[in-house]
Steps between C-alpha positions, in 0.01 A plus 500: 500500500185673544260309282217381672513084452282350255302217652480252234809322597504215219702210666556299794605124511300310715322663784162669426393213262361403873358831651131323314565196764601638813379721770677768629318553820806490708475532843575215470372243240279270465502219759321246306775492234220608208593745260254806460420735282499843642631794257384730705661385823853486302478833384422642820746253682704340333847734466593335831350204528681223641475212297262310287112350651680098512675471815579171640330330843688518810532121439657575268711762585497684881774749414454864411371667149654779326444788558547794281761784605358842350571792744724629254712807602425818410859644556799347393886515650768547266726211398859635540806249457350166536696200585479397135658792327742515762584134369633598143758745675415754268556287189224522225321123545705256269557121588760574722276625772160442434442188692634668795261788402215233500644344830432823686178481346381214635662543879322846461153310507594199693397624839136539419504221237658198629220510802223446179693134510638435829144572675257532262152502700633803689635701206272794303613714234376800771691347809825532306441780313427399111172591332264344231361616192105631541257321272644136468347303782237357203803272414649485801470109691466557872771372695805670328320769281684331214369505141565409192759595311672348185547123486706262287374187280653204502842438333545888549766387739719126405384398859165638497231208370187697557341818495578717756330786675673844669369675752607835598484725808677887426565699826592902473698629803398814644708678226365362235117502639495876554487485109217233512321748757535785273319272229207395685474704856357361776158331361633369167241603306622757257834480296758751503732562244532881474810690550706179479340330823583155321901593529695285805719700739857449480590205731145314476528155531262228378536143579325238311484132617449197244312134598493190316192301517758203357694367790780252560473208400336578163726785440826402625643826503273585821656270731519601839339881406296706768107367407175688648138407475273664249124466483433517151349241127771398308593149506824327456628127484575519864199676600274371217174623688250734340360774656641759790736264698793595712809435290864520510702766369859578519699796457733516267589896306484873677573799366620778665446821271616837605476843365872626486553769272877560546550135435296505222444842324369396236142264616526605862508127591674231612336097464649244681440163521535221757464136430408178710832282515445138607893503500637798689637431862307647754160637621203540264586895477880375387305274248353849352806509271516783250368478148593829380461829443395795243460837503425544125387312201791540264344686233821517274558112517313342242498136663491163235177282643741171574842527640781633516353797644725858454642627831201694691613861664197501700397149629741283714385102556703313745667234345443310787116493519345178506446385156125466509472888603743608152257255238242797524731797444362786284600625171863440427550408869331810643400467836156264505447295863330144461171642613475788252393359183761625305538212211212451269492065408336582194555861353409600105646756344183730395720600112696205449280217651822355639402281794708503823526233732645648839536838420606756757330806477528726780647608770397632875553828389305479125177329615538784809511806235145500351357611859272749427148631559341380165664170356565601183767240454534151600771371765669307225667599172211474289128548494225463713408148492190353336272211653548260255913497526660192552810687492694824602544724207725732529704768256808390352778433752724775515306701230405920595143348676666270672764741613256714679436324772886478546521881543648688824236718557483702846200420717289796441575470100201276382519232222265621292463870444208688668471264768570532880835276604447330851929453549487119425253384707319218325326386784313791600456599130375186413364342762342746760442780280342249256285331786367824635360618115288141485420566856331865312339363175427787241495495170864619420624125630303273255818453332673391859269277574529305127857511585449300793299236300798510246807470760358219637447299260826594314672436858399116432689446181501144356564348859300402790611817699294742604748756618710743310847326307 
């Protein structure tokens, strides 16, 4: 791929609808807790800066801030015979072996993970050797460097009575973050895609944590889960306060995603999930039960939209996951985590004008596949949305649209022709790549910024939340 990137990138979900209200002058931010207005500053600054201007008072909190981990390598060791393809004993993945495959997986990371619960004021991504992504601290809240991700509305869940936020924090090990370093070098402030800079390195690991900002007891299924302080708006019935408050979240989903190639030939990836389990004997890491797996979307399986689901070849769900974690599966059962926005509670169907209530319509690996340097397609099976939906519309359900975003396309094979594929990273596609063109207005990005306006009011719906469902 040696196309120069365009710089109009056309989508991103939440986060630069608030580059206009905060200041990116990082050393640190802004002790007074006022937002500022300071384009310039962010442009200059703002790759690496740490998190947003509202911090809280040492009254209110007197532990440590996050802080950014961007020394990103600039060589990179190769990944021969890890622990987790040693796991399948040289079986092709198959649900006979791949929860011991995602077993290894997790006691892979564990050493420098479990210390992010089990001492949290002393842990950094640096000190144990994960990395950020450049260019998100404008969303980022200041004590866990969490932001937000997709969220759930009431009823999305049986035991969930009110809208719920996600927050997210994705760490890159030092495989995976010689790949980020290729992107943006050491100050962050040009992108590089040439000569396929955007493709992972076999063995790269990426670890993404999920937090509910609904806790035990309003959602049941959180009893007794790991919770951590975040400084950030959103009220809930527990927390009903306006304003930046410290509130309560608890962790509940990771993902552990790894670039495996002989596992899976034909995406180069493997997504697994791991779910919060209220009922599983043990620590809190032994209540990190697996949700599943996939290494492909299942292209040749035309899945009904309501059960009984065909056999999948290329997603396994444990049939033992909490019940809570399986009501938010993908389409026909592909692999979808309850933090991942995966079921639409009102979809249309954009030829028919069938209405869906519940309608699963994704999949870890789908919404993953449009990452590319100009958003020429949505993250969903249908259109970009409009600001005046009320609803998802989508293309018909199993229908040749639909169907491409179910395809098993390598990383470095784009979804729409001409672009530049960034190997199904939807974070720094979306979010930092997205966050460093409004941080560099021009006049190719008018259309990204009316996007912006769009998404956010389209992330609304017909409910009170204000967070993507």
């Amino acid at each position: 791929m040696k196309r120069k990137i365009n710089r109009c990138t056309t989508l991103i979900l939440l986060p630069a609808i608030a580059l206009i209200a905060y200041s990116c002058n990082n050393q640190g931010n802004s002790k007074d807790g006022k937002l500022k207005s300071d384009p310039a500053a962010l442009a200059t600054n703002g790759a690496f800066l740490n998190y947003r201007d509202s911090i809280p008072s040492k009254q209110q909190y007197d532990g440590p801030l996050f802080v950014l981990s961007h020394d990103y390598p600039t060589t990179v060791k190769p990944v021969i015979n890890p622990s987790w393809q040693q796991a399948l004993h040289g079986q092709p993945i198959s649900d006979t072996n791949v929860f011991a495959y995602m077993d290894s997986l997790k006691s892979h990371i564990a050493p420098n993970i479990i210390p992010f619960f089990t001492d949290n004021k002393k842990w950094t991504s640096a000190k144990y050797g994960w990395f950020n992504e450049p260019w998100l601290g404008i969303d980022r809240e200041a004590i866990l460097g969490v932001y937000l991700g997709n969220g759930n509305p009431k009823n999305m869940f049986t035991t969930l009575k009110e809208d719920e936020a996600g927050y997210a924090l994705v760490l890159y090990d030092a495989t995976a973050a010689y790949t980020v370093g290729q992107i943006w070098g050491k100050t962050g402030q040009k992108v590089n895609l040439l000569n396929d800079a955007a493709q992972f390195k076999e063995g790269s690991v990426i670890v993404k944590f999920a937090f509910s900002n609904v806790n035990y007891p309003q959602w049941p299924v959180m009893k007794d889960a790991q919770t951590f302080s975040v400084y950030d708006t959103i009220p809930t019935s527990e927390n009903p306060k306006k304003g930046y408050q410290i509130r309560k979240v608890s962790f509940f989903q990771m993902d552990v995603i790894v670039k495996d190639s002989k596992t899976s030939p034909k995406t180069g990836w493997v997504y697994s999930t791991f779910v919060y389990d209220k009922d599983a004997k043990g620590s809190f890491w032994e209540k990190m039960v697996p949700l599943g797996a996939m290494w492909g979307d299942d292209p040749d399986v035309n899945s009904p939209v309501v059960r009984p689901y065909p056999k999948l070849a290329e997603t396994i769900i444990n049939p033992k996951a909490p019940f809570y974690s399986k009501e938010t599966l993908g389409w026909g059962g592909r692999l979808s985590g309850p933090n991942d926005g995966a079921v639409a509670q009102k979809a249309v169907d954009l030829t028919t004008g069938k209405v869906y209530k519940n309608l699963a319509l994704s999949s870890c690996m789908s919404c993953h596949s449009p990452a590319q340097d100009n958003f020429v397609s949505f993250v969903l099976p249908g259109p970009f949305p409009k600001s005046t939906d009320t609803a998802t519309y989508v293309y018909t359900p199993g229908s040749a649209k639909w169907k491409l975003w179910f395809r098993n396309n390598a990383g470095n094979v784009p979804f729409d022709k001409g672009q530049v594929a960034m190997d199904y990273d939807m974070v720094m596609a979306m979010k930092a790549v997205g966050n460093y063109e409004s941080a560099n207005p021009s006049s190719k990005n008018k259309l990204l910024k009316a996007n912006f306006a769009a998404i956010k009011k389209y992330r609304r719906h017909n409910t009170s939340s204000r967070f993507w469902h």
